[in-house]
C-alpha positions as CSV (number, residue, x, y, z in Angstrom):
1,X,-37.5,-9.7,-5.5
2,X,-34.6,-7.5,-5.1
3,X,-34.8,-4.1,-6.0
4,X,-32.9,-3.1,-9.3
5,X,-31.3,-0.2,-9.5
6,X,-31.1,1.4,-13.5
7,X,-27.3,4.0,-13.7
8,X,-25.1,5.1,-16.2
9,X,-21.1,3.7,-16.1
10,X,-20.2,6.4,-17.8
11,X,-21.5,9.1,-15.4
12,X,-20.2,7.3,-12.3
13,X,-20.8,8.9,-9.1
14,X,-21.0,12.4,-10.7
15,X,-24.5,11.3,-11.0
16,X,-28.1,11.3,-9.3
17,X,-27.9,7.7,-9.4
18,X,-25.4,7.8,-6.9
19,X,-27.0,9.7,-4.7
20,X,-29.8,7.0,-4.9
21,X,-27.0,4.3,-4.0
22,X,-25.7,6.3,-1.6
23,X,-29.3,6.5,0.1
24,X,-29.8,2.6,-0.6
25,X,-26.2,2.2,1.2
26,X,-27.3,4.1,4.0
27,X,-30.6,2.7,4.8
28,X,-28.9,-0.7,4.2
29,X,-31.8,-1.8,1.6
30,X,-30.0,-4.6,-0.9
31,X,-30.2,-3.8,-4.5
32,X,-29.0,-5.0,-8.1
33,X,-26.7,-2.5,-10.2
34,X,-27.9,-2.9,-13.5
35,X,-25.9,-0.6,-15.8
36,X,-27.0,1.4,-18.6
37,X,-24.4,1.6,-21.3
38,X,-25.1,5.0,-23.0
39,X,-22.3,5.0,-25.0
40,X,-24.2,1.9,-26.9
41,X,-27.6,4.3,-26.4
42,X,-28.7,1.5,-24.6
43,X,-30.8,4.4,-22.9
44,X,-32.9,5.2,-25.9
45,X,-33.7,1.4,-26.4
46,X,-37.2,0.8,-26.4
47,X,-36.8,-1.6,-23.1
48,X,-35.0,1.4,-21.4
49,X,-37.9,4.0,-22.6
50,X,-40.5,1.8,-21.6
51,X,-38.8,1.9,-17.8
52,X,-38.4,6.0,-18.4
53,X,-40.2,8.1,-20.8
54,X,-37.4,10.4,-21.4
55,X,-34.3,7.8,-21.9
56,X,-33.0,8.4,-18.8
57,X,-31.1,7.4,-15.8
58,X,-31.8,6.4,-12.6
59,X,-34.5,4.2,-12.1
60,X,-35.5,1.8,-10.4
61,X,-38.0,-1.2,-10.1
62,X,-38.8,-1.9,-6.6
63,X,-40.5,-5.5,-7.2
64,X,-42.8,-4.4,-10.5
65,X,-43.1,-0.7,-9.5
66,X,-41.0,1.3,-11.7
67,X,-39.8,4.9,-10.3
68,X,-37.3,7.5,-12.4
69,X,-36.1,10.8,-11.1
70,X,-33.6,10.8,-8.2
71,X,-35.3,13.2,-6.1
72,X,-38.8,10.9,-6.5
73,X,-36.9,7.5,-5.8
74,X,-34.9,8.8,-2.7
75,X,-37.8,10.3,-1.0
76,X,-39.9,6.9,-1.6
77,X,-37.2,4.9,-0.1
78,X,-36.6,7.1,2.8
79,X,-40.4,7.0,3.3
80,X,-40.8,3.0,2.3
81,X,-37.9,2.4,5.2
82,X,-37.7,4.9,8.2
83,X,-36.7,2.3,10.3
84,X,-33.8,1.6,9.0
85,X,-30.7,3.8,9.1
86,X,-31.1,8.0,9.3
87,X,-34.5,8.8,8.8
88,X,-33.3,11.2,6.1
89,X,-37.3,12.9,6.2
90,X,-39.8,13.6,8.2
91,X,-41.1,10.8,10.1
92,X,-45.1,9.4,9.8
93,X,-45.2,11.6,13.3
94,X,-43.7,14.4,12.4
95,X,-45.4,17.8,13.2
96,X,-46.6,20.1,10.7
97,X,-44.3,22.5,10.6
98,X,-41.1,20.1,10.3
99,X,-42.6,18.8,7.3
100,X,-42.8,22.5,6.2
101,X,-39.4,22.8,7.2
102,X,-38.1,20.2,4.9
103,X,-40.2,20.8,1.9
104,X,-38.5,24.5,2.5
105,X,-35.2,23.2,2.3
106,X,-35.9,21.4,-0.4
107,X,-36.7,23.9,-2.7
108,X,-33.6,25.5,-1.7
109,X,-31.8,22.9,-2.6
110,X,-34.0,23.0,-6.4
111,X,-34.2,27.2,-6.7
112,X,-30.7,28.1,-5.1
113,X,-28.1,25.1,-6.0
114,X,-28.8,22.2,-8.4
115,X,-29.6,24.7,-11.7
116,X,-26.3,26.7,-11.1
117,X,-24.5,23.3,-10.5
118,X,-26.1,21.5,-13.5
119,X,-24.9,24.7,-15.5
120,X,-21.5,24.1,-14.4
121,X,-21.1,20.7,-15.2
122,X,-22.4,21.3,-18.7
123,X,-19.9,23.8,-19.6
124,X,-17.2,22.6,-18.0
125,X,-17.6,18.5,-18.1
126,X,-20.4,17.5,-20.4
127,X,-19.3,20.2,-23.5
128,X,-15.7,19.6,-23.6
129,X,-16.5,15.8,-24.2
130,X,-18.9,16.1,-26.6
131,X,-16.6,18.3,-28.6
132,X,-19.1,21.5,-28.1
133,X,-18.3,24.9,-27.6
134,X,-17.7,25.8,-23.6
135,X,-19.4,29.3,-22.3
136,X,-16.6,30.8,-20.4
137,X,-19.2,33.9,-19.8
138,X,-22.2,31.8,-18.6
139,X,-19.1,29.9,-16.1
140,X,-17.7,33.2,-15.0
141,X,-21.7,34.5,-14.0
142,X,-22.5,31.2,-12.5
143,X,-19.7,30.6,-10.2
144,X,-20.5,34.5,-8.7
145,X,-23.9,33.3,-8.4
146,X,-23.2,29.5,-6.7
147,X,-20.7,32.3,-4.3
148,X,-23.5,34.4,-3.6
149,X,-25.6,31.3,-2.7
150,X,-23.3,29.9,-0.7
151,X,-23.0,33.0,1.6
152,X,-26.9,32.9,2.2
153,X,-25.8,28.6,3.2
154,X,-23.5,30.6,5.8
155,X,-25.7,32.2,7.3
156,X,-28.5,29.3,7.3
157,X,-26.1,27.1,8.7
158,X,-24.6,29.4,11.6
159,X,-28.0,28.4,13.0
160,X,-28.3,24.5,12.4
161,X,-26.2,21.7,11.8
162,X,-27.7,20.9,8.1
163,X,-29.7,22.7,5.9
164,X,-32.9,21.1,6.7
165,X,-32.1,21.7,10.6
166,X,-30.1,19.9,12.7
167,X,-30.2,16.3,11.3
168,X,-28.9,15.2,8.2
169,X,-31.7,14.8,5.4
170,X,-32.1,14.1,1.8
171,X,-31.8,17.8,1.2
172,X,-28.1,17.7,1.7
173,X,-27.1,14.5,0.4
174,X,-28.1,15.9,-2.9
175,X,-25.6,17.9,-2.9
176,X,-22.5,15.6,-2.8
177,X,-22.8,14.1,-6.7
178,X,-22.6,17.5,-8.3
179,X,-20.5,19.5,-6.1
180,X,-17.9,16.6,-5.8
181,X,-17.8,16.6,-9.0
182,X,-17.0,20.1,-9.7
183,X,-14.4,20.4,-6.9
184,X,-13.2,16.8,-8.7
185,X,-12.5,18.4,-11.8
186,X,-11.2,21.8,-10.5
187,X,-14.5,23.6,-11.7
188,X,-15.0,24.8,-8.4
189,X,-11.9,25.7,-6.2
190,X,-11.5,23.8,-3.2
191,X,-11.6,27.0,-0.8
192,X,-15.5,28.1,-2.2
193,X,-16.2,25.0,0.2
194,X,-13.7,24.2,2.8
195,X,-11.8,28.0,2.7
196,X,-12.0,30.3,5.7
197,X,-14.3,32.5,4.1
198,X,-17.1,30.0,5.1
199,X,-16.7,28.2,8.0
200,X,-20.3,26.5,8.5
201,X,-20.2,25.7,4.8
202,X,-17.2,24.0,5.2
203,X,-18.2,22.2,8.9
204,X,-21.3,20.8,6.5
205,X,-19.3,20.1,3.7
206,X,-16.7,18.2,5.7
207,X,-19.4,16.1,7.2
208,X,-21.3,15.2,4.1
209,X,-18.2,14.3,2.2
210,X,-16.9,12.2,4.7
211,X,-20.2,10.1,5.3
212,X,-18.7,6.5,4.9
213,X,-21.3,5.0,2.5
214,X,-20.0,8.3,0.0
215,X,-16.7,7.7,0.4
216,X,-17.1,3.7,-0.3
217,X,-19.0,5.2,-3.8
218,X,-15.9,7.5,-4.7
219,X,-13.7,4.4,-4.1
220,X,-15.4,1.8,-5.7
221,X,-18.1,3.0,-8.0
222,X,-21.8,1.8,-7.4
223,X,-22.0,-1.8,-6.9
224,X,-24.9,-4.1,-5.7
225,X,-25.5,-4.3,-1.9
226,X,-26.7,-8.1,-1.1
């Protein structure tokens, strides 16, 4: 039974989900694309909240085990398939201490980007559509802080290729849905990225924005992979 993969349309790849395609795209693991029309609330229907407690998206059902949270389901598939593609965590041989290593840069990741990102993208993407009041303060405080943050990247990556060390890992593809969409929408300049002021940042950025399995998402949206 193919595995079914639960996203919002209307989020597109601003969205966990498609970091969860993007990691289904990379491994190569064929999936079905069932969308979740929240405009119709279909996420608050009682099939959809018996898949997810909370009435929300992604999920997936892996052959009658049902998974939600995008951190959760991209660390089970990266586990469930290391063979295939970038290993994207720790292998079943991996020493102690590069499992600490990755469980360190993932709550980096957690502590240091995704709150001051999800911030953003409330106030400057989710408000505005819902016809709420924006926070210019709370934007103003948060882009210092994602600046701040970003220095400490610097200097992390001035010593290894990726955050997690010096192969790609789940750590940093979590961070191309949110900050592509901020950059997207002009929320975040360009240069906080890509500028001179950073140039490891932007080495890093470069090469996760440029991973062919993201582009394909930007270009075409999540689709099933037979």
């Amino acid at each position: 039974m193919v595995l079914k993969l639960y996203c919002a349309p209307v989020l597109g790849v601003r969205s966990s989900g498609a970091i969860v395609a993007l990691v289904l795209a990379e491994k190569q693991i064929p999936f079905e694309n069932v969308p979740i029309e929240f405009l119709e609330m279909e996420h608050k229907s009682p099939e959809h909240l018996a898949r997810h407690p909370f009435g929300q998206v992604p999920v997936i059902d892996d052959d009658g085990f049902v998974l939600y949270e995008s951190h959760a389901i991209c660390r089970y598939l990266a586990e469930k398939y290391p063979e295939k593609g970038p290993k994207l965590v720790p292998g079943p041989d991996a020493s102690l201490q590069e499992r600490a290593l990755f469980e360190q840069a993932s709550s980096v990741e957690r502590a240091n980007f995704s709150g001051i990102a999800g911030l953003l993208q409330t106030e400057t993407f989710i408000k505005p559509r819902s016809g709420l009041p924006v926070d210019h303060a709370a934007v103003e405080r948060a882009l210092v802080q994602l600046g701040a943050k970003l220095d400490v990247y610097e200097q992390i990556l001035s010593k290894q290729k990726y955050i997690g060390g010096d192969e790609v890992s789940l750590v940093d593809l979590f961070h191309l849905a949110p900050m592509t969409a901020l950059l997207g929408d002009g929320s975040v300049d360009v240069d906080v990225m890509v500028g001179e002021r950073r140039p490891n940042v932007a080495r890093w950025w470069n090469a996760l924005s440029t991973r062919p399995g993201w582009v394909r998402l930007q270009e075409r949206g999540i689709q099933s992979l037979a």
